[in-house]
C-alpha positions as CSV (number, residue, x, y, z in Angstrom):
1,X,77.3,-17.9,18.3
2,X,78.8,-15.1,20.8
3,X,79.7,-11.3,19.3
4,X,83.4,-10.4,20.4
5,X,83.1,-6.7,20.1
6,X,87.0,-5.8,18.9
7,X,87.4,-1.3,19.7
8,X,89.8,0.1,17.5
9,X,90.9,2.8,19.5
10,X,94.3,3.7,17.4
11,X,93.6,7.2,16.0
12,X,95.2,10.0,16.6
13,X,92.4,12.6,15.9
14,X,94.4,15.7,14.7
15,X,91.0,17.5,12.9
16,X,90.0,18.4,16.8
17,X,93.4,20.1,17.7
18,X,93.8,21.8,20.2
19,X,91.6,19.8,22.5
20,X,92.9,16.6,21.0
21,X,96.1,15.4,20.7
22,X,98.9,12.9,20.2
23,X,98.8,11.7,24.1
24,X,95.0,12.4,24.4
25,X,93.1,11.9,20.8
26,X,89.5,12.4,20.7
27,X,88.1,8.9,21.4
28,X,89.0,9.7,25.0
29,X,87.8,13.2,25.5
30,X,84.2,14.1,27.3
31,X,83.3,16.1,23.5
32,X,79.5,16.5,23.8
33,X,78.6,14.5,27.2
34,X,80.2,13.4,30.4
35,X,81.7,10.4,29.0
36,X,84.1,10.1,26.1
37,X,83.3,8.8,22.4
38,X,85.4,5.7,24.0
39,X,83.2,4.9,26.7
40,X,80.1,5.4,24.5
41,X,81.7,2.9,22.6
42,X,82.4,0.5,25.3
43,X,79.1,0.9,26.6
44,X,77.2,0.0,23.2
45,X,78.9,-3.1,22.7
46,X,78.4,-4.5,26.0
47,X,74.7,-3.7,25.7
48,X,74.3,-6.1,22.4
49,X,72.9,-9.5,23.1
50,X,74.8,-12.8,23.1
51,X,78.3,-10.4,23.6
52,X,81.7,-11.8,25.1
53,X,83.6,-8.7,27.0
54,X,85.0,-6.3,24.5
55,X,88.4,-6.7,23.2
56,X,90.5,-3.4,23.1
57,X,93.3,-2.6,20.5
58,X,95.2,0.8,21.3
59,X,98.5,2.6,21.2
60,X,100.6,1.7,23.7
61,X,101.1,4.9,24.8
62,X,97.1,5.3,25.9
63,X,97.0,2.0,27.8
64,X,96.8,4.0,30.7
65,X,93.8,6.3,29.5
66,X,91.7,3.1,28.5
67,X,92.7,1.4,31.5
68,X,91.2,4.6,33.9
69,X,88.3,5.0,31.2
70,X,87.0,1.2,31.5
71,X,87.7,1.4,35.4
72,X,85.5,4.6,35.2
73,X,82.3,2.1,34.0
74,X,83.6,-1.0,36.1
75,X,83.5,-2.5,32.5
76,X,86.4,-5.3,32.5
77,X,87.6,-6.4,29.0
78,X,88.6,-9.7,27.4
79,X,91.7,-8.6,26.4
80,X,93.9,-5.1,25.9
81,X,96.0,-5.6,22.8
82,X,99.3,-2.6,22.7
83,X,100.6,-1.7,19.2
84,X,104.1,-0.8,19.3
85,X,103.5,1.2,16.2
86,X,100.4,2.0,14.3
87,X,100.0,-0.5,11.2
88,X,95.7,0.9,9.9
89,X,93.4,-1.5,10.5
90,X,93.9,-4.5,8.9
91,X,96.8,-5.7,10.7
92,X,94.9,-4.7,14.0
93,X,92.2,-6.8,13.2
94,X,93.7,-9.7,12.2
95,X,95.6,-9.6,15.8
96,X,92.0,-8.9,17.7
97,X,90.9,-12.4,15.1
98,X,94.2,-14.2,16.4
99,X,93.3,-13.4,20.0
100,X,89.7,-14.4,19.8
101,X,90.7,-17.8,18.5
102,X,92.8,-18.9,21.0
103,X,91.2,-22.2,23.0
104,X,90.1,-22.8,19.5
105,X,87.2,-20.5,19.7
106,X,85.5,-19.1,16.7
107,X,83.2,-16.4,17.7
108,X,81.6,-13.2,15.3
109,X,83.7,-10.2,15.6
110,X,82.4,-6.5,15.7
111,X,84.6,-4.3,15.0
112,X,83.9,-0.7,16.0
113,X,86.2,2.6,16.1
114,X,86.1,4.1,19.3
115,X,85.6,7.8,18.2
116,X,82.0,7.4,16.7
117,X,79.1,9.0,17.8
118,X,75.6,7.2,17.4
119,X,72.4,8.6,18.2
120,X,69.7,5.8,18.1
121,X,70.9,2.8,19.7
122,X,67.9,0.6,18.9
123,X,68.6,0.8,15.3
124,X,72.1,0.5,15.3
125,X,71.5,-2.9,17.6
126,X,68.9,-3.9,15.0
127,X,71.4,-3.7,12.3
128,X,73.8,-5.9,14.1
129,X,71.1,-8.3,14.9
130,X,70.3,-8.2,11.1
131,X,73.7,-9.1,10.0
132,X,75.1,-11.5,13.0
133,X,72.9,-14.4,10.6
134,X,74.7,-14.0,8.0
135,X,78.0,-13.1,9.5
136,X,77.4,-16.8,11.1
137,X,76.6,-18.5,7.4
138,X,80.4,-16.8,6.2
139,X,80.0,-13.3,5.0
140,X,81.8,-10.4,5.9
141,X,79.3,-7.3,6.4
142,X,79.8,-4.0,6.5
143,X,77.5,-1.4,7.9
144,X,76.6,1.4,5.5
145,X,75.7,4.7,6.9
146,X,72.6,6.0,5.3
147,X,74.0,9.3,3.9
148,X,71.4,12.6,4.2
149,X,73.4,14.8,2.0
150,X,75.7,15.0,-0.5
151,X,79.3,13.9,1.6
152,X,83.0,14.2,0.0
153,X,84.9,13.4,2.8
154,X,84.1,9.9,3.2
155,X,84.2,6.4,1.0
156,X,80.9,4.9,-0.1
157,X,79.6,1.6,-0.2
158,X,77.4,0.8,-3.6
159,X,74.6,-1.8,-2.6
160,X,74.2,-4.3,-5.6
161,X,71.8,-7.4,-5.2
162,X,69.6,-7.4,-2.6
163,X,69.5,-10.7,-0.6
164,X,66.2,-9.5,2.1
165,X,65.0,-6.1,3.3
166,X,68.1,-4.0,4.2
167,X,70.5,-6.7,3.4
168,X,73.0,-6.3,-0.6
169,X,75.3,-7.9,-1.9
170,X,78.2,-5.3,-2.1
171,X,78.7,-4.0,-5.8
172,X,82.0,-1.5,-5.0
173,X,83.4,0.5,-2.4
174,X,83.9,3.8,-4.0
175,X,86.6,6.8,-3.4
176,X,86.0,9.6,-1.3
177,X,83.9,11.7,-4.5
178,X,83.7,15.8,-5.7
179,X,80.8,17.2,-4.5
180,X,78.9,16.2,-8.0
181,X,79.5,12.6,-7.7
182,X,78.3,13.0,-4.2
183,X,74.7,14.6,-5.3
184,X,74.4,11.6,-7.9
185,X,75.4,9.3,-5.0
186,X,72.6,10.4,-2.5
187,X,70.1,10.9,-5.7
188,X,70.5,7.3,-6.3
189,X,69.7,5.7,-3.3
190,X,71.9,2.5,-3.1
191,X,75.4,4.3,-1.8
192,X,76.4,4.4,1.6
193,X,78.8,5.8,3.8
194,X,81.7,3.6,4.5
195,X,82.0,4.2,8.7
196,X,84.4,1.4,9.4
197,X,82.2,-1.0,10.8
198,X,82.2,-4.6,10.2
199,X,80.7,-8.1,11.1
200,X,82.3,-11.8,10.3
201,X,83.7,-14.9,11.8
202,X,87.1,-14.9,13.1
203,X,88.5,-17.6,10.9
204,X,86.7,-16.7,7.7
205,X,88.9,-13.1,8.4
206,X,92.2,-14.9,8.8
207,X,91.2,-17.0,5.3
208,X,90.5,-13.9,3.3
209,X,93.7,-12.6,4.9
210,X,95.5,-15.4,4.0
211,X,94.2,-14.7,0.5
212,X,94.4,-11.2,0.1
213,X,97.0,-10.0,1.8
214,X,99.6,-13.2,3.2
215,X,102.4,-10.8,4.1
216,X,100.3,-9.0,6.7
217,X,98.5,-11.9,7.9
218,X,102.6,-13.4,8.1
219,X,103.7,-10.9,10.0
220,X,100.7,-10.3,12.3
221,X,101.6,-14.4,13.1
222,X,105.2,-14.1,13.8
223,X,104.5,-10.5,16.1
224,X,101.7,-12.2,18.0
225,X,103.8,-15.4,18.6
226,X,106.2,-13.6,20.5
227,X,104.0,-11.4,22.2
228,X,104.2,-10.7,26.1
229,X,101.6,-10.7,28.4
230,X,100.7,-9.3,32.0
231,X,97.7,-9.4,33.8
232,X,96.7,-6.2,31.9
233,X,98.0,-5.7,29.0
234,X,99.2,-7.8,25.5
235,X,102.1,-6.5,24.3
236,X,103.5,-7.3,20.3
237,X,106.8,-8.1,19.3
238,X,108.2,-4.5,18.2
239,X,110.6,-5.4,15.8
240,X,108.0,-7.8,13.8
241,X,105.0,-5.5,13.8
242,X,106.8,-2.6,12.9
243,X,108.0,-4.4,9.3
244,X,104.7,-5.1,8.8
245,X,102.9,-3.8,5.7
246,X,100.1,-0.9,7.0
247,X,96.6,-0.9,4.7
248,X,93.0,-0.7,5.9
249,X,91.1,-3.6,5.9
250,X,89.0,-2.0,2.9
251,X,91.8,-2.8,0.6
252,X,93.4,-5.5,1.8
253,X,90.5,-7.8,2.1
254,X,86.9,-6.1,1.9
255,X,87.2,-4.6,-1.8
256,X,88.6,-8.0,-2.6
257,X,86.6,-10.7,-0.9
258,X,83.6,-12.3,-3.3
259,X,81.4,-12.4,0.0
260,X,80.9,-9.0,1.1
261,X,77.8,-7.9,2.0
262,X,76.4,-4.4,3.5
263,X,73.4,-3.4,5.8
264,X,72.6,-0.2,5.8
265,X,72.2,1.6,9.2
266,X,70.5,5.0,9.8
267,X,71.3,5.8,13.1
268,X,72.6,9.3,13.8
269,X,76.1,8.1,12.7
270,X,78.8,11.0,12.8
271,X,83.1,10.3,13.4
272,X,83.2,13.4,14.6
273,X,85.6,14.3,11.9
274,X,86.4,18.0,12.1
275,X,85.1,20.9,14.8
276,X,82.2,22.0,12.1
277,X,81.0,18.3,12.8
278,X,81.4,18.8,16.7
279,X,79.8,22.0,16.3
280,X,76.4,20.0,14.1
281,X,76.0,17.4,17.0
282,X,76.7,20.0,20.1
283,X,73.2,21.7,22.2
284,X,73.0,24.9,21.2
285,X,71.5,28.0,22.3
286,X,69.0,30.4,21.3
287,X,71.6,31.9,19.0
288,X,72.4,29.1,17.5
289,X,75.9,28.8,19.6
290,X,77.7,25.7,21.1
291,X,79.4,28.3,24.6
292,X,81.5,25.9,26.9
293,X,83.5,26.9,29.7
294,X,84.1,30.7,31.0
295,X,82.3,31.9,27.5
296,X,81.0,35.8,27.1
297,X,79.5,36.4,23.9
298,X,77.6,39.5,22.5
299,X,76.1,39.6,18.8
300,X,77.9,35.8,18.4
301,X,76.1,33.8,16.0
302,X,76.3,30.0,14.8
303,X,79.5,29.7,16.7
304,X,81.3,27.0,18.8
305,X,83.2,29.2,22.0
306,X,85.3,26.8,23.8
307,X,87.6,27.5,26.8
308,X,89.4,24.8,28.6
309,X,90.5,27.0,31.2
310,X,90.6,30.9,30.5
311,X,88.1,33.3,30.3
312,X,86.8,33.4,26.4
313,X,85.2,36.6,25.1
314,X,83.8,37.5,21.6
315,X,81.8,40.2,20.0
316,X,80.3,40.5,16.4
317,X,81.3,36.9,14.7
318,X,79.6,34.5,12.9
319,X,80.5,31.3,12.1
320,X,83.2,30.8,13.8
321,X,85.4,27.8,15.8
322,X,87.3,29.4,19.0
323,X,88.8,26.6,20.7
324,X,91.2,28.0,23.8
325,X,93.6,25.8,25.9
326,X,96.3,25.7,28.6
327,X,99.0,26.0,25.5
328,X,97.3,26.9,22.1
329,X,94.0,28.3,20.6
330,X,92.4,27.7,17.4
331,X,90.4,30.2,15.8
332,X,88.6,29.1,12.1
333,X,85.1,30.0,10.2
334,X,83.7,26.8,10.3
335,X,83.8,26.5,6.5
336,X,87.6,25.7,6.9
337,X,88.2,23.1,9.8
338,X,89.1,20.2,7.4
339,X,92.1,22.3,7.0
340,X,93.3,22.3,11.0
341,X,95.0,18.5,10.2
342,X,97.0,20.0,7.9
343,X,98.1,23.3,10.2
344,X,99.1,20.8,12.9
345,X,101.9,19.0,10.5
346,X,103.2,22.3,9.7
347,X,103.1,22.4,13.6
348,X,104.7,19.6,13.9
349,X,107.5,20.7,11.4
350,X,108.8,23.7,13.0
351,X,109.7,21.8,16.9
């Protein structure tokens, strides 16, 4: 049975401001290499065996940017899929499922964000290779990231019954925790970070849909029905799709289902959430700095110095995010960039 990878590429990535933004989030920008977080994406999933060209779900305002990206790697795609208006990720998927069935075609989704970073690709295609089997018997999987510290900013996945080596039955997805919860998480051994990665059949997605959540899956029908099509993009009815209800696919179908099941995956995972993240992944020098662009530094330690186009100089810090561009710089102790989402609504209020 073929793997359709399905690239949610919807975010918005407002943690990396002012280098990302609302017309160019994150998934698109060269953060730690010469390709994007997109492309790295793209070029994972077409390096999996048995795999169909990846099908792309995006804002309709970066078809253009994913269009220039994919033309970049001379990748084509099966399909380009335009959201009039963002509705999370359940109603995106169950489009991308709606898509791949057409022809009356069944085949194993993968569904992978676009702004991930993973660091050993042998493991992370073992993983899938692990769960495709049972993905093809009717599960749904999700891939837990194995967790090396105590994390509060992300869900967890607690493994229950274990079916083979690296392969539970899901017991509970569980809330982003406090830092204590965390500690008892990673002391235990069985949670996992929830990364938004997931494995099933196409039609056994539309059935849990259908019974977990039929107003989404209703309206996802009706919007794809009328969609519009051109020789490079899929376009959704507007008016539909914007009534439609927005939840993850977490709760509408995955902390529902009776048939979940999670393999773990420890491959260098990181969503690149924040700049203090950016800074943990980035090459750094002898001073423990992450120095791109026209950068001077003297007595700068365990910084990230960033300049898009001025000249950047800084003397006597520690610690510290300095992110300069053509209309705004950001300037935080790396303790605090969880906070720079936050600054950019207030931002956002005063236009």
């Amino acid at each position: 049975m073929m793997i359709l990878p399905i690239i949610l590429s919807g975010g918005s990535g407002t943690r990396l401001w002012p280098l990302s933004r609302k017309d160019r989030p994150k998934q698109f920008l060269r953060l730690t290499h010469e390709n994007s977080l997109f492309q790295d994406t793209i070029d994972r999933a077409t390096k999996i065996s048995e795999t169909l060209p990846p099908l792309l779900i995006c804002n309709e305002d970066h078809r253009f940017l994913i269009a220039r990206q994919l033309q970049e790697m001379n990748v084509k795609s099966s399909a380009i899929i335009l959201e009039p208006i963002g509705r999370n990720t359940a109603p995106a998927i169950t489009i991308a499922a709606m898509q791949a069935m057409l022809d009356g075609n069944d085949p194993i989704l993968l569904v992978l964000p676009s702004d991930h970073l993973i660091g050993d690709q042998a493991a992370f295609f073992a993983a899938v290779d692990k769960a495709k089997k049972y993905a093809e018997k009717g599960k749904l999987i999700t891939f837990g990231i194995v967790p090396h510290k105590p994390e509060t900013g992300y869900g967890y996945i607690q493994a229950g019954e274990q079916l083979e080596e690296g392969v539970n039955v899901v017991s509970s997805f569980v809330e982003k925790p406090d830092i204590e919860r965390a500690k008892k998480y990673l002391q235990a051994g069985n949670y996992y970070w929830n990364g938004g990665i997931f494995m099933f059949r196409a039609s056994r997605f539309i059935q849990e849909m259908q019974k977990h959540a039929p107003d989404i899956l209703e309206a996802c029908r009706r919007a794809f029905k009328l969609r519009t099509s051109t020789p490079d993009f899929i376009r959704l009815d507007k008016e539909i799709f914007s009534e439609c209800r927005s939840d993850s696919i977490d709760y509408a179908v995955m902390e529902k289902t009776t048939d979940a099941v999670v393999v773990p995956m420890d491959v260098g995972w990181s969503d690149i959430g924040c700049w203090s993240v950016l800074f943990e992944v980035s090459e750094k020098d002898k001073d423990g700095n992450v120095k791109l662009g026209k950068v001077i530094a003297d007595d700068v330690k365990n910084s990230y110095l960033r300049a898009e186009g001025r000249a950047l100089a800084a003397i006597g810090i520690e610690d510290i995010i300095v992110v300069e561009t053509e209309d705004a710089v950001l300037v935080a102790h790396k303790d605090q960039t969880q906070k720079v989402k936050s600054l950019v609504e207030q931002f956002e209020k005063t236009k």
